[in-house]
Every structure is written in structure tokens, then in C-alpha cells.
C-alpha positions as protocol buffer text, in pm:
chain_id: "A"
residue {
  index: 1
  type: UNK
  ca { x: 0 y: 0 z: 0 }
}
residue {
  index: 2
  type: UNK
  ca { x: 290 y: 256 z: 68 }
}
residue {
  index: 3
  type: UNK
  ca { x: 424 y: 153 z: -277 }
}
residue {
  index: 4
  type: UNK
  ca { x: 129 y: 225 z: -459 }
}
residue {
  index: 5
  type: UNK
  ca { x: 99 y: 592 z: -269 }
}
residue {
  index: 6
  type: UNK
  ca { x: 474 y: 644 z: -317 }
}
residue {
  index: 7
  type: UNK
  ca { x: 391 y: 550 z: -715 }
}
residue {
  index: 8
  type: UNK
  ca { x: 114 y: 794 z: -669 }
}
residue {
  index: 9
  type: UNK
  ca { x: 285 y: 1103 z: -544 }
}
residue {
  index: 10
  type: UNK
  ca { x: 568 y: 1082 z: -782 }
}
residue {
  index: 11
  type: UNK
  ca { x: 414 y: 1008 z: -1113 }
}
residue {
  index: 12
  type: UNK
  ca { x: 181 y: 1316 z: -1037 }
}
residue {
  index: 13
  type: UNK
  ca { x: 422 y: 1583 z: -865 }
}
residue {
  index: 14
  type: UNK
  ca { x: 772 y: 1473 z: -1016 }
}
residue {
  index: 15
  type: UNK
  ca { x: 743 y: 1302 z: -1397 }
}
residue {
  index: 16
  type: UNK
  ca { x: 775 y: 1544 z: -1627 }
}
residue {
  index: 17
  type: UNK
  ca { x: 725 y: 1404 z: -1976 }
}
residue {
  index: 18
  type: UNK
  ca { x: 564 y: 1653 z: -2187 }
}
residue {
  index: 19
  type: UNK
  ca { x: 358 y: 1367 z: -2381 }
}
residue {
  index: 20
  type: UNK
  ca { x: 172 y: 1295 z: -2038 }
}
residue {
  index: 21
  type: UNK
  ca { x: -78 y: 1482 z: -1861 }
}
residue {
  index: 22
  type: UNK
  ca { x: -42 y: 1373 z: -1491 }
}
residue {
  index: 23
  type: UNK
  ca { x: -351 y: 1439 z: -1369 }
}
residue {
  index: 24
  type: UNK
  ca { x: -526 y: 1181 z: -1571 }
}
residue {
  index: 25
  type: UNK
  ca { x: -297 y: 942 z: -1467 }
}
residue {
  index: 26
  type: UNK
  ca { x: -394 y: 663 z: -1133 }
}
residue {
  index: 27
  type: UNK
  ca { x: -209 y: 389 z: -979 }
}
residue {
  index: 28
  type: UNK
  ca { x: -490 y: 172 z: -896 }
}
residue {
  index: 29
  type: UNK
  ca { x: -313 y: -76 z: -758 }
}
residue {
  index: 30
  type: UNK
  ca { x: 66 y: -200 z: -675 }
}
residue {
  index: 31
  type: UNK
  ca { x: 146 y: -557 z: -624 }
}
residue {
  index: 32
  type: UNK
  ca { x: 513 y: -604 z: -458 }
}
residue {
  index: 33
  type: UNK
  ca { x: 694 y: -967 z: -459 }
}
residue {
  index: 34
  type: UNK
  ca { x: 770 y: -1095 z: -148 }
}
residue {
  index: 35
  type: UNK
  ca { x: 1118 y: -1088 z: -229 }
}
residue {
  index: 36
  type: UNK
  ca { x: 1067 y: -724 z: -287 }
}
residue {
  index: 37
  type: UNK
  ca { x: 1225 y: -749 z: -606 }
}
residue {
  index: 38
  type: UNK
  ca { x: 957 y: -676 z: -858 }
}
residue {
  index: 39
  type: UNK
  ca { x: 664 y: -432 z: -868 }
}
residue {
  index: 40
  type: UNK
  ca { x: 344 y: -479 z: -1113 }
}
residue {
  index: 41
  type: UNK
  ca { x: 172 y: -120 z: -1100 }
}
residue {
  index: 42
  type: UNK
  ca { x: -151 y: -69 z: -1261 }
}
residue {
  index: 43
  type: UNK
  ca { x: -206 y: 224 z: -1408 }
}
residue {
  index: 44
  type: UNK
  ca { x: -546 y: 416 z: -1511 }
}
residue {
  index: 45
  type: UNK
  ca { x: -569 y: 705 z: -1757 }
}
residue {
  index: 46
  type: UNK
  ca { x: -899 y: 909 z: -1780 }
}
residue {
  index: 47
  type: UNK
  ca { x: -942 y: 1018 z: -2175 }
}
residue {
  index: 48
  type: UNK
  ca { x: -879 y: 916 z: -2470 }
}
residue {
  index: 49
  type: UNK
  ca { x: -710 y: 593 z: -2614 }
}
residue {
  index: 50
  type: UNK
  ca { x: -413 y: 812 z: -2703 }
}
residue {
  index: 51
  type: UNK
  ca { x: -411 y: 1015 z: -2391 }
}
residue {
  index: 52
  type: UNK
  ca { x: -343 y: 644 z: -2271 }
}
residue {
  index: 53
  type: UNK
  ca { x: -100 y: 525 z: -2482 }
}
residue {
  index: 54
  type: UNK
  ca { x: 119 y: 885 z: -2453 }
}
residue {
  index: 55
  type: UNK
  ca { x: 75 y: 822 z: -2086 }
}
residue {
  index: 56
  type: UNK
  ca { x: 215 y: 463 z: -2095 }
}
residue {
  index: 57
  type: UNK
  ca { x: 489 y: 576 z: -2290 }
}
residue {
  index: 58
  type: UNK
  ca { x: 562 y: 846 z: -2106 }
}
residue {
  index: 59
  type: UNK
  ca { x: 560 y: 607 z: -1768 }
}
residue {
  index: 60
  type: UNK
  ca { x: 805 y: 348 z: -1968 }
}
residue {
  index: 61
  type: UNK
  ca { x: 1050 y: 677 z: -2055 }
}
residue {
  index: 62
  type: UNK
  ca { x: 1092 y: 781 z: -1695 }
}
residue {
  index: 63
  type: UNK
  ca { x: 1085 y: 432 z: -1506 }
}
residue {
  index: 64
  type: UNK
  ca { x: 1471 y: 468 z: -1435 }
}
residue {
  index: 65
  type: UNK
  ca { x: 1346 y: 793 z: -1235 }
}
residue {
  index: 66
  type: UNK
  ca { x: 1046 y: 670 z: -1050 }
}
residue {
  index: 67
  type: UNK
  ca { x: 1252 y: 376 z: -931 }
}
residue {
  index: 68
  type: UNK
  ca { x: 1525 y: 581 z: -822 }
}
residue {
  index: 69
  type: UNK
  ca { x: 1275 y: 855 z: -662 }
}
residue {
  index: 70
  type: UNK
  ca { x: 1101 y: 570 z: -461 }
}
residue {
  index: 71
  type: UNK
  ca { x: 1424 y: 403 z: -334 }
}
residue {
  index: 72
  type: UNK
  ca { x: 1488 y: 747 z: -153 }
}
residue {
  index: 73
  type: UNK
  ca { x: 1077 y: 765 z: -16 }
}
residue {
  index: 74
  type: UNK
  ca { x: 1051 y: 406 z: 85 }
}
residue {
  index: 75
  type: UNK
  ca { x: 1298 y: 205 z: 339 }
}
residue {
  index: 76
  type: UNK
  ca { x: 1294 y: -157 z: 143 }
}
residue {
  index: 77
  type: UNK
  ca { x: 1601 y: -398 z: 143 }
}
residue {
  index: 78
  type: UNK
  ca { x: 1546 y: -341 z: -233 }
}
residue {
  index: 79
  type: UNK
  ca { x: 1447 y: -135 z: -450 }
}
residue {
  index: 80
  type: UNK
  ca { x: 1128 y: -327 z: -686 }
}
residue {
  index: 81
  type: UNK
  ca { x: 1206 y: -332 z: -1057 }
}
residue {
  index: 82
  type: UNK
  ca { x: 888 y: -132 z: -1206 }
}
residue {
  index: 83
  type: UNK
  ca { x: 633 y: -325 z: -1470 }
}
């Protein structure tokens, strides 16, 4: 659950990606391994099918940055890989 918030708060105040308007954009849910090594995020986007694909894009572009923005906001052993 503090995944998915930490997801939350950084995909709408920190990614920048001029393709994607953040405030469409939901983590609706966050499912970690118990290993802690992978993530599976799913995403909503209010609008239109290519609002949605931009936004997906835009979400694969900055992964590298969201995973190293919520190693710094969450205290795990490791750090998830982001799908």
C-alpha cells in the first residue's frame, strides 16, 4: 500500500514528460513480490485511447526515475524493478 501511494505522489508531482498529462494518470493498484524485487503497477488514464498510450509511454520513458525517486521515499532492502 505505501508503494502504490509512493507510485502515486511521484508520477503526479515529479514526472515530467511533456507527452503525459499527470492528472489523468492513477495507480490503482501496486502488487510487490515478497522478495521485494519486482513491482506490477496498474495504471489508469482518464481520456482518450491516445491520452493512454502517450501516458504509458511516457511512464516506460521515466521508469529509471520513479525507481530511483522511490528508493529514496521508501525504506525496502530493495528497491522493486517497475512493470
Amino acid at each position: 500500500m505505501e508503494v502504490q501511494r509512493e507510485l502515486s505522489e511521484i508520477i503526479r508531482t515529479q514526472v515530467k514528460d511533456p507527452g503525459m498529462s499527470r492528472d489523468m494518470v492513477t495507480v490503482v493498484s501496486a502488487e510487490v513480490t515478497p522478495d521485494l524485487k519486482y513491482c506490477k503497477a496498474y495504471i489508469s488514464v482518464l481520456g482518450s485511447e491516445e491520452a493512454a498510450k502517450a501516458a504509458l509511454e511516457g511512464l516506460k520513458r521515466a521508469v529509471g526515475f520513479i525507481r530511483k525517486e522511490l528508493a529514496g521515499r521508501v525504506n525496502l532492502r530493495n528497491t522493486p524493478e517497475l512493470k
